[in-house]
C-alpha positions as CSV (number, residue, x, y, z in Angstrom):
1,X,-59.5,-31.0,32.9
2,X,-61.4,-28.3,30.6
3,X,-62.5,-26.7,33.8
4,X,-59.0,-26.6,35.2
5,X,-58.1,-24.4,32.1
6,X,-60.5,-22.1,31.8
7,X,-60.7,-21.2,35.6
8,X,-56.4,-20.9,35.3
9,X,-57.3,-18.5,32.6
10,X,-59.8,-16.3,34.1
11,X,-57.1,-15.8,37.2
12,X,-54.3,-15.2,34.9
13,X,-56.6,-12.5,33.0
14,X,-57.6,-11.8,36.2
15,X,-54.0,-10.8,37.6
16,X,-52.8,-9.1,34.4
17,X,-55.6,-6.9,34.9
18,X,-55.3,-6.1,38.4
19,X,-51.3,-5.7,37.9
20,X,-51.9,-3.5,34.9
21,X,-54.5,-1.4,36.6
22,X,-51.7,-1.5,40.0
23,X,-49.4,0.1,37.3
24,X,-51.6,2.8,35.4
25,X,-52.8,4.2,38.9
26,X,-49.5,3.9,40.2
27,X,-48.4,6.2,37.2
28,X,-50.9,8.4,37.2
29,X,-50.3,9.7,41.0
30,X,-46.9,9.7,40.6
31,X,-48.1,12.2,37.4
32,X,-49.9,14.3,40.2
33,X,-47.3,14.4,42.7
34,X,-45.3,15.7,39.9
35,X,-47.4,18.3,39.4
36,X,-47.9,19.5,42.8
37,X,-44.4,19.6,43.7
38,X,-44.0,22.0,40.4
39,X,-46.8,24.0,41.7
40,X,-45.3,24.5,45.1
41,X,-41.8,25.5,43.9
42,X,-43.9,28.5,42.4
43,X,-45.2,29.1,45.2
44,X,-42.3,29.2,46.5
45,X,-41.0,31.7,44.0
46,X,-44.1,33.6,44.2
47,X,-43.6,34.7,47.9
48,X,-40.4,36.0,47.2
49,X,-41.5,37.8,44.4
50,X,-44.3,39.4,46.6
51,X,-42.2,40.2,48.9
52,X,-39.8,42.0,46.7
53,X,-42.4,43.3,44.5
54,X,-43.8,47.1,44.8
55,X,-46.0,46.2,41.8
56,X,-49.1,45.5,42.5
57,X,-50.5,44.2,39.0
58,X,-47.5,41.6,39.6
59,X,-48.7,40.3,42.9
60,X,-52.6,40.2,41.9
61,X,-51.0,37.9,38.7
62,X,-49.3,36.2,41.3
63,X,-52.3,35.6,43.2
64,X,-54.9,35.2,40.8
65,X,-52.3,32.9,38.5
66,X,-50.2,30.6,40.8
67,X,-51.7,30.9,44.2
68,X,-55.2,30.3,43.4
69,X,-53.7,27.1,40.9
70,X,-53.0,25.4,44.4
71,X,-56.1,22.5,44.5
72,X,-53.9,20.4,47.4
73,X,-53.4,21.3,50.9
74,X,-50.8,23.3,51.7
75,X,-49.5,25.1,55.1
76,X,-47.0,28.3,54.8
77,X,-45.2,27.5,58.4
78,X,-42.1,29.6,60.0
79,X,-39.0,27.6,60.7
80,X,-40.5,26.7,64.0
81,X,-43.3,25.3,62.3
82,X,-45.9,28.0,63.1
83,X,-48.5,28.3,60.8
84,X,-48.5,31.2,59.1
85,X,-51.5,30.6,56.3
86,X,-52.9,27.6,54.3
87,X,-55.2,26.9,52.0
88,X,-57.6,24.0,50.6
89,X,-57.8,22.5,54.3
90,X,-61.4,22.7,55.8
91,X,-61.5,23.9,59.2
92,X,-65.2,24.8,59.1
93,X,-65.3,23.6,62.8
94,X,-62.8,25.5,64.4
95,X,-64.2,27.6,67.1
96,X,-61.3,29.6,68.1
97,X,-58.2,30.8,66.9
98,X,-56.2,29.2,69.4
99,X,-58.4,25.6,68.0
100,X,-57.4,26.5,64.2
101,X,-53.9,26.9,65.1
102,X,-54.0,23.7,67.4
103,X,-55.4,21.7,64.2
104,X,-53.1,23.0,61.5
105,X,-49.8,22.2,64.2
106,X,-51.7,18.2,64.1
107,X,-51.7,18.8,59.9
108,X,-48.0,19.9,59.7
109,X,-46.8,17.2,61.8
110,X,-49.2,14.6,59.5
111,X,-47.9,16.2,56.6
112,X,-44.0,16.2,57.8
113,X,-44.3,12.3,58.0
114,X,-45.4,11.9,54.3
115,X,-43.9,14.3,51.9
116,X,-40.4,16.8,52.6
117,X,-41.5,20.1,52.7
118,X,-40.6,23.1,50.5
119,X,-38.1,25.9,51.9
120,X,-38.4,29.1,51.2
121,X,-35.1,31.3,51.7
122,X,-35.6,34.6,52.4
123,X,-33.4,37.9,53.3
124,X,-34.1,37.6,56.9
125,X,-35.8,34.5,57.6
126,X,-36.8,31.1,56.2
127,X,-40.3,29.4,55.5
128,X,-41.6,25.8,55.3
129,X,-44.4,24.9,52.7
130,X,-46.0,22.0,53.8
131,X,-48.3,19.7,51.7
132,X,-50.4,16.6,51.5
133,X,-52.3,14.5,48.9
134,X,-55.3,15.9,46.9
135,X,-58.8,14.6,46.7
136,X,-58.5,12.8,43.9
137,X,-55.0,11.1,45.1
138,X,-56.2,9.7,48.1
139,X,-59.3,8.4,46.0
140,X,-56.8,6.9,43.5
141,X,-54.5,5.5,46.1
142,X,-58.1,3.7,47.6
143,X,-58.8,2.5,43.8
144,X,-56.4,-0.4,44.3
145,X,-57.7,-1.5,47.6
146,X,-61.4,-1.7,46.0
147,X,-60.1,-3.5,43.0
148,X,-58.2,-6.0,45.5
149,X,-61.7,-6.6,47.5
150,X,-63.9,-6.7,44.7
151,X,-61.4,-9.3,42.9
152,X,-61.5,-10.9,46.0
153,X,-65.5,-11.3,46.2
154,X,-65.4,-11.7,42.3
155,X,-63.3,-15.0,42.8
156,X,-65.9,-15.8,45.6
157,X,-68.9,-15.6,44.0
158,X,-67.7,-17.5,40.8
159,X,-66.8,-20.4,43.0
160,X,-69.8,-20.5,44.9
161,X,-71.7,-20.2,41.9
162,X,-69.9,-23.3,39.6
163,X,-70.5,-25.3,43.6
164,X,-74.1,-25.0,42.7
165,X,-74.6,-25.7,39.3
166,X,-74.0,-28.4,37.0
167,X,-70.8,-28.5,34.9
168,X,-72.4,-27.1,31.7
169,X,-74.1,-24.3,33.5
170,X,-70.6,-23.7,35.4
171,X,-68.7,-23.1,32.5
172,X,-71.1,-20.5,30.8
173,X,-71.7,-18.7,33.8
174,X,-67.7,-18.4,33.6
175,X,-67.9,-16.8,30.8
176,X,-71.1,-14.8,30.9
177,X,-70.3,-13.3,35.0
178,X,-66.5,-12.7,33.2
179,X,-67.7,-10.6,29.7
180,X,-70.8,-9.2,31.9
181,X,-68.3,-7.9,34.8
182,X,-65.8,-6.6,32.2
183,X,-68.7,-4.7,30.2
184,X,-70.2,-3.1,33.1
185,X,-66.6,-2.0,34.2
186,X,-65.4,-1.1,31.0
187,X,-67.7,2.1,30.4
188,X,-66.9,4.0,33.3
189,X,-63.1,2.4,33.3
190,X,-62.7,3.8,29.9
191,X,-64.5,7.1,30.2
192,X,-61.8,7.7,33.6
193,X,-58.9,7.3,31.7
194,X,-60.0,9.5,28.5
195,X,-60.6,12.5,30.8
196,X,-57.5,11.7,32.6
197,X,-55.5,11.3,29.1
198,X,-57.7,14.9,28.8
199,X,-56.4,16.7,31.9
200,X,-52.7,16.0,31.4
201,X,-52.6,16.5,27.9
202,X,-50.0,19.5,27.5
203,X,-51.5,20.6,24.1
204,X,-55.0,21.0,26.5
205,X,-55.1,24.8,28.7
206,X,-58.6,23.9,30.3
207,X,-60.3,26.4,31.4
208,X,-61.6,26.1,35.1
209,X,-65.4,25.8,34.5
210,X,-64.0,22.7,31.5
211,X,-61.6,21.3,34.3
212,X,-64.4,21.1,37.0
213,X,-66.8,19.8,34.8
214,X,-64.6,17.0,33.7
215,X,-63.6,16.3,37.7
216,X,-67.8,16.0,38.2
217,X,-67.9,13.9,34.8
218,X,-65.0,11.5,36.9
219,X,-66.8,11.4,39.8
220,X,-70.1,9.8,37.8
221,X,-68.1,7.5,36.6
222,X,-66.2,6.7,39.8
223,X,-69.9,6.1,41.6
224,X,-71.1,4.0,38.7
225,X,-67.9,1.8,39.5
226,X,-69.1,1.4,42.9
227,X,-72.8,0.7,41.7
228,X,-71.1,-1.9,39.6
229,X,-69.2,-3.5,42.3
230,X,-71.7,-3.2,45.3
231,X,-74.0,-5.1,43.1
232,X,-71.8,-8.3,42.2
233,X,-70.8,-8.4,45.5
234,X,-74.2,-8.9,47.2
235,X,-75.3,-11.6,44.9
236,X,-75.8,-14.7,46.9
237,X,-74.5,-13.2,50.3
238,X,-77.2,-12.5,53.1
239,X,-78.0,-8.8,53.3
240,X,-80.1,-7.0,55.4
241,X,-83.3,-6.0,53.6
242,X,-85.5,-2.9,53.6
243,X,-89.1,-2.4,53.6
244,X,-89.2,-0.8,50.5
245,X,-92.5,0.3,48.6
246,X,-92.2,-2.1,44.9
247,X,-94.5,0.2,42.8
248,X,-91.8,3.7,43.8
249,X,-89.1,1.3,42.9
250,X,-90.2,0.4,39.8
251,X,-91.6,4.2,38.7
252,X,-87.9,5.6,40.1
253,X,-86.3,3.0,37.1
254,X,-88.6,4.3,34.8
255,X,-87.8,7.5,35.2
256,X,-84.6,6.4,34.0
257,X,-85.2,4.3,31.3
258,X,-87.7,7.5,29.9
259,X,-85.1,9.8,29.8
260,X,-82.6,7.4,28.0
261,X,-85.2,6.8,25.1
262,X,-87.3,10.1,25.1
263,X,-85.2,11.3,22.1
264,X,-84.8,8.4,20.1
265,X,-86.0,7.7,16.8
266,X,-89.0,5.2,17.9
267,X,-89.3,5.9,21.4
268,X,-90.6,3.4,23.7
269,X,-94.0,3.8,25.6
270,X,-94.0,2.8,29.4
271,X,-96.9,2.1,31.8
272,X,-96.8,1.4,35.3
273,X,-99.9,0.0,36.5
274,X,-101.7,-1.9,40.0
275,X,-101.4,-1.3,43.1
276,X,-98.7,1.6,44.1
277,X,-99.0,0.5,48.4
278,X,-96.8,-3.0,48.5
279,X,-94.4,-3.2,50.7
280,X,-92.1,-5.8,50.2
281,X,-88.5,-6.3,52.3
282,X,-85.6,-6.2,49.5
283,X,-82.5,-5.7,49.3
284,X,-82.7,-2.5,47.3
285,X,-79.5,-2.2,44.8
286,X,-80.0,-6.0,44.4
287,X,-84.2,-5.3,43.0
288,X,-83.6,-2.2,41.2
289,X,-80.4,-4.6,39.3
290,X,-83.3,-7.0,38.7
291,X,-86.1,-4.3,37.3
292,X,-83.2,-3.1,35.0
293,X,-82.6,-6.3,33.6
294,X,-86.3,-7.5,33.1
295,X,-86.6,-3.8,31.5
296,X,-83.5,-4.3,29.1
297,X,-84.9,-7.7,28.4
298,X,-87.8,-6.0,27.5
299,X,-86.1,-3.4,25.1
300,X,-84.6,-6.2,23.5
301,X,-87.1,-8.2,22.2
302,X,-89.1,-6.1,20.9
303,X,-88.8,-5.5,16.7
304,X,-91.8,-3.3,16.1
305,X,-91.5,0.8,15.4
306,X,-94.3,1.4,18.3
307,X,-92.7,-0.2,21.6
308,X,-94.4,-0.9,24.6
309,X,-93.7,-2.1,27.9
310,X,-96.5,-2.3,30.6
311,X,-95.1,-3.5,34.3
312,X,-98.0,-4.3,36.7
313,X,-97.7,-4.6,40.4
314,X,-100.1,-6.5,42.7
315,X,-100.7,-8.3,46.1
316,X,-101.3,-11.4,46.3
317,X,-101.2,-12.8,50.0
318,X,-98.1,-12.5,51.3
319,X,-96.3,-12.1,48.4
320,X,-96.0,-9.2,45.5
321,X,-96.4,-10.3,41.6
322,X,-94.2,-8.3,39.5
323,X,-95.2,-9.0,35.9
324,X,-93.4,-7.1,33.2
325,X,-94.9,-7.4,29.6
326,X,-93.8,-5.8,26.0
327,X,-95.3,-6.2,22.6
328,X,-92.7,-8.4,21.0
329,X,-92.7,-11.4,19.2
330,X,-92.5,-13.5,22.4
331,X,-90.9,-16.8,23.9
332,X,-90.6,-19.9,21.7
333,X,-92.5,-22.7,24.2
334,X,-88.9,-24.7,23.7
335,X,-87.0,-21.9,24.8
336,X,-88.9,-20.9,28.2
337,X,-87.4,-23.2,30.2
338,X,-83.8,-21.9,29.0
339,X,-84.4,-18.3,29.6
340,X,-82.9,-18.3,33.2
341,X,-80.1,-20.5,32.2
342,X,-76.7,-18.6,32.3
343,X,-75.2,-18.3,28.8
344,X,-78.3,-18.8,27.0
345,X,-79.3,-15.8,24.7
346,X,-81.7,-15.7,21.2
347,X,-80.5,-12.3,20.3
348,X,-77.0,-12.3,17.5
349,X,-75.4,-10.2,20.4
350,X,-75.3,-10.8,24.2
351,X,-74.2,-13.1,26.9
352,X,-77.3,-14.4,28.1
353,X,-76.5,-13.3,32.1
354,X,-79.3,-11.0,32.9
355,X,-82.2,-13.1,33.0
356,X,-80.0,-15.4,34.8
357,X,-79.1,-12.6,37.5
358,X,-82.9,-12.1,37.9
359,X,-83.4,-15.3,38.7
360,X,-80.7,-15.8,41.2
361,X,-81.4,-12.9,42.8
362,X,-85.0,-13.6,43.2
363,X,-84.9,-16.9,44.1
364,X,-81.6,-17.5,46.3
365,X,-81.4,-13.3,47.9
366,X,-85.4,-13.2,48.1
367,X,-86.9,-16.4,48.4
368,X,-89.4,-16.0,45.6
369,X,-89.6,-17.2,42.0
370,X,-89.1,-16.1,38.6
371,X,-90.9,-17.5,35.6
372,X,-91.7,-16.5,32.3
């Protein structure tokens, strides 16, 4: 029965969030399209005023200002639909005119089907601006979709999981997959919607070089989403594997883990040492999850001022030893036998799910074995 509720809450938390997320994104292009349709009525404006302007300071603000401000794709087209000029459409692989014209004609008609174009009235004739979704539309109308599947495999994997486990293990692992999921998420999740909040604050006028560096800033965060949810989604699935050299593995997360403690108060001392030619077949996002954890692990249980972590690689038959060590305190004999259980943690903060991960992924996606 205690099972029953908790996996009726998770869903229900589950579909708020989904529904909620459905509804910010939802808003949020609906903000965009918004925007675009303003941008093209002054477009719109603007060709008349070119063509009834002699100044030419007006029409260079005109360019420079409005024109320029256009980041969607657009095609100016006659009444008869020819296209006449356009602008953030890549057609890089045109080889002829008569091709570029060709390709535009197959844009207007694509473009006719989605959105109502703008008309521009003019003495003598009349024009058609026609437009289409931005880059970062068409990504946020994809968002969705990805949440969908990844709620989808999420559900899957929990499942799976509580099929394989006992009861008491099934419930923490619940709990710990649930907080884990929702912390991972919740860093890039949170840094999206603060630039967002950012870019269509009225109060803000961004400068160009401030707007692009927040669109690259969205874009880390977007790809650390997809880290995120590639990596739950391969646990426990078969995946092809790569012959993948352990030792470049390891020093490429490293590399990482240096940078994000070279300028800290009591900086952490790395060394990589044995043998840097094993090969092993992995699945690589799934191993370089697992050398993160052990790593964090690491990090964590150390209390001294001078930390160090030493990481050895070696062959050993047919198999590669991995063997990560740091100058902590150590395991309690009671407690090494917990370590890989899901929801067990010594630290005051924590879920206890990333040993547990290692192990899993190890063992079931690798066929080896994890020990302390």
């Amino acid at each position: 029965m205690k099972r029953k509720y908790v996996n009726g809450l998770i869903f229900l938390v589950l579909t708020i969030g989904i529904v909620f997320f459905f509804d910010e994104v939802s808003d949020i292009i609906n903000k965009i399209k918004q925007d675009q349709t303003k941008k093209l009525e002054l477009w719109a404006k603007s060709v008349k005023a070119i063509i009834r302007s002699e100044n030419s300071a007006e029409i260079a603000f005109i360019f420079d200002e409005i024109i320029s401000g256009i980041d969607f794709p657009v095609i100016l087209t006659t009444d008869k639909d020819e296209p006449i000029t356009f602008k953030n459409i890549d057609l890089s692989g045109m080889k002829s005119f008569s091709d570029t014209t060709a390709q535009l004609k197959i844009r207007v008609a694509d473009m006719k089907t989605k959105y109502s174009p703008v008309k521009i009235e003019l003495e003598s004739m009349v024009q058609y601006l026609y437009y289409d979704d931005s880059y970062y539309v068409v990504r946020l109308k994809q968002a969705p979709i990805a949440v969908v599947i990844f709620s989808i495999l999420y559900v899957i994997l929990i499942y799976w999981s509580l099929s394989t486990v006992r009861k008491s293990e099934q419930d923490r692992l619940w709990v710990g997959i649930a907080k884990e999921t929702a912390h991972q998420l919740g860093t890039p999740l949170s840094a999206l919607m603060g630039w967002v909040e950012l870019l269509y604050n009225p109060l803000n006028e961004l400068k160009p070089e401030n707007k692009r560096m927040i669109l690259d800033s969205m874009k880390l965060d977007i790809e650390r989403l997809n880290i995120v949810s590639t990596r739950f989604s391969k646990i426990g699935t078969p995946e092809r594997k790569t012959k993948e050299n352990l030792y470049e593995l390891i020093a490429t997360a490293l590399d990482y883990f240096k940078r994000r403690f070279s300028n800290t108060p009591n900086p952490i001392s790395f060394r990589l040492e044995g043998s840097s030619s094993v090969f092993v077949m992995i699945n690589k996002e799934l191993f370089v999850w697992v050398i993160e954890n052990l790593i964090k692990n690491a990090i964590d249980a150390m209390d001294k001022a001078e930390k160090q972590i030493e990481i050895s690689v070696q062959a050993s038959g047919r198999y590669a030893v991995l063997s990560v060590k740091d100058n902590g305190k150590g395991i309690v004999g009671r407690n090494k036998k917990k370590i890989f259980t899901a929801g067990f943690t010594t630290k005051k903060t924590g879920w206890g799910l990333g040993l547990a991960l290692v192990k899993r992924i190890v063992e079931l996606n690798h066929k080896g074995k994890a020990q302390p």
